[in-house]
N, C-alpha and C positions, 0 to 999 in steps of 0.2 A: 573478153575472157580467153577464147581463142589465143591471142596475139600475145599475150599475157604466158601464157604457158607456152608458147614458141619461143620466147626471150628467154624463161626459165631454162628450157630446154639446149637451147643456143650456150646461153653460161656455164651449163654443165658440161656436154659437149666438147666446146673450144677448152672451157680452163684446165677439164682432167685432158684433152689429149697438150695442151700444151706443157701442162708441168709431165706430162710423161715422158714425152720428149726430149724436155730439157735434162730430167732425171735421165733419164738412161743413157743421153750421150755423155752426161758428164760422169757415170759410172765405169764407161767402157776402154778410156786411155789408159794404153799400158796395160789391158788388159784382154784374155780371148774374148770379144763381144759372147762367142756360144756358152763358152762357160760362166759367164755370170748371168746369162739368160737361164741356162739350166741350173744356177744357185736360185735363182728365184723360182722359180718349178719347184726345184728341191722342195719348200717350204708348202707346197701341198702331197708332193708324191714322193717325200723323203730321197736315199738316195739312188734310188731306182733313176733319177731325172737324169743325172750323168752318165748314163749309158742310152739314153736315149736318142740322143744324134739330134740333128737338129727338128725333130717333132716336139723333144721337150722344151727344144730352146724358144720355138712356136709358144710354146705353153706358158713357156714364162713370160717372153710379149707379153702373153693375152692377161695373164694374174697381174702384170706389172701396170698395164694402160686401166684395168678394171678396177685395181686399186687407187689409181688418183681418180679417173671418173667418181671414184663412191667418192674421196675427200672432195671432190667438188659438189657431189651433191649436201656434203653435209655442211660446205660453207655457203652453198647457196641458201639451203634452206634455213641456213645461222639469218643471214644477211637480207632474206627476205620478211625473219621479223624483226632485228636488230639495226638501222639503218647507216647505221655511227659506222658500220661493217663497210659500208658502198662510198659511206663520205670521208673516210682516213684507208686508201685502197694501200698506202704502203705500208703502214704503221699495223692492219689488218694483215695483212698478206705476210709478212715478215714474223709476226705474233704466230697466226697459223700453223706457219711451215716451222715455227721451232718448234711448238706444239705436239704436229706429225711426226718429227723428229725424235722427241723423246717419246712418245706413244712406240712408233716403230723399232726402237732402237735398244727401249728399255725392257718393252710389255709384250708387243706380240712377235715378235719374231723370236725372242727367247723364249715363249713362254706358248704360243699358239700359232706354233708352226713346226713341222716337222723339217726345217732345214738345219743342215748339218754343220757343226764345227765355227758355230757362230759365234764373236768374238765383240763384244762392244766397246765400243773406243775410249778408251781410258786416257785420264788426265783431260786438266780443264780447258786447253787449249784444240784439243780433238775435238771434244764436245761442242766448242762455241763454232768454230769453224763447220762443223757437218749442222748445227742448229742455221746458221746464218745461209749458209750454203741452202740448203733445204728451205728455207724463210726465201729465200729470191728464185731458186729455180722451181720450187712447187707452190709453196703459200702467194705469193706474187703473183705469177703469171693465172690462178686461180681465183683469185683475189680482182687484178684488173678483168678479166672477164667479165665478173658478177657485175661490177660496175661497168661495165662498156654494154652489157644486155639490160641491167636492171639497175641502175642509178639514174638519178633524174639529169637529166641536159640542161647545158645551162640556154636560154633561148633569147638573144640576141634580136 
């Protein structure tokens, strides 16, 4: 039981900081890294974050890595009663992260979050692009986790 919940804890762990990662570096080209750190701050502490210096840009880190940890906790604990989750890791992972995609993009940053002048990407070619995108750099890398802690091996 023990060991059992180290593996849980290990896929949560590695998947949210992986896809966070991935997320924020591919956020940051061409762009000030602090200010889009303090756009995501923004979205708890309105726009007070942008005057904040780099404390809110901290802040935003922390809501940003906190935020795929939870989605990784909610794909683990999909995929520890779902098993189809651990045995299709791309086809899972890809599903997910479009999933995130319109959940974040549509519902709660518009709608449950105080961040400012937010603009959601319009046209069909923006959308599949940020779904697909989000599908490999966060549903993915959270996705193989779950299966590399809690998928069965094959044993040879």
């Amino acid at each position: 039981m023990k060991d059992d919940l180290k593996k849980v804890w290990l896929a949560i762990l590695v998947g949210g900081m992986a896809a966070g990662a991935m997320d924020i570096i591919s956020a940051v080209p061409g762009k000030d890294p602090l200010r889009v750190l303090q756009y995501i701050a923004s979205g708890l502490i309105g726009k007070a974050a942008f005057d904040g210096g780099w404390w809110t840009g901290v802040a935003g880190l922390a809501v940003h890595f906190g935020l795929t940890t939870l989605m990784a906790i909610l794909f683990v604990l999909a995929a520890r009663r779902w098993t189809v989750l651990l045995k299709q890791t791309w086809l899972a992972g890809m599903v997910y992260g479009a999933v995130i995609y319109v959940a974040m993009f549509y519902f709660i940053v518009p709608y449950l979050t105080a961040a400012t002048n937010w603009k959601t990407p319009e046209g069909f070619l923006a959308n599949l692009k940020g779904a697909m995108l989000h599908g490999l750099l966060v549903g993915l890398p959270i996705a193989a986790a779950a299966r590399h802690y809690l998928g069965q091996r094959n044993v040879a």
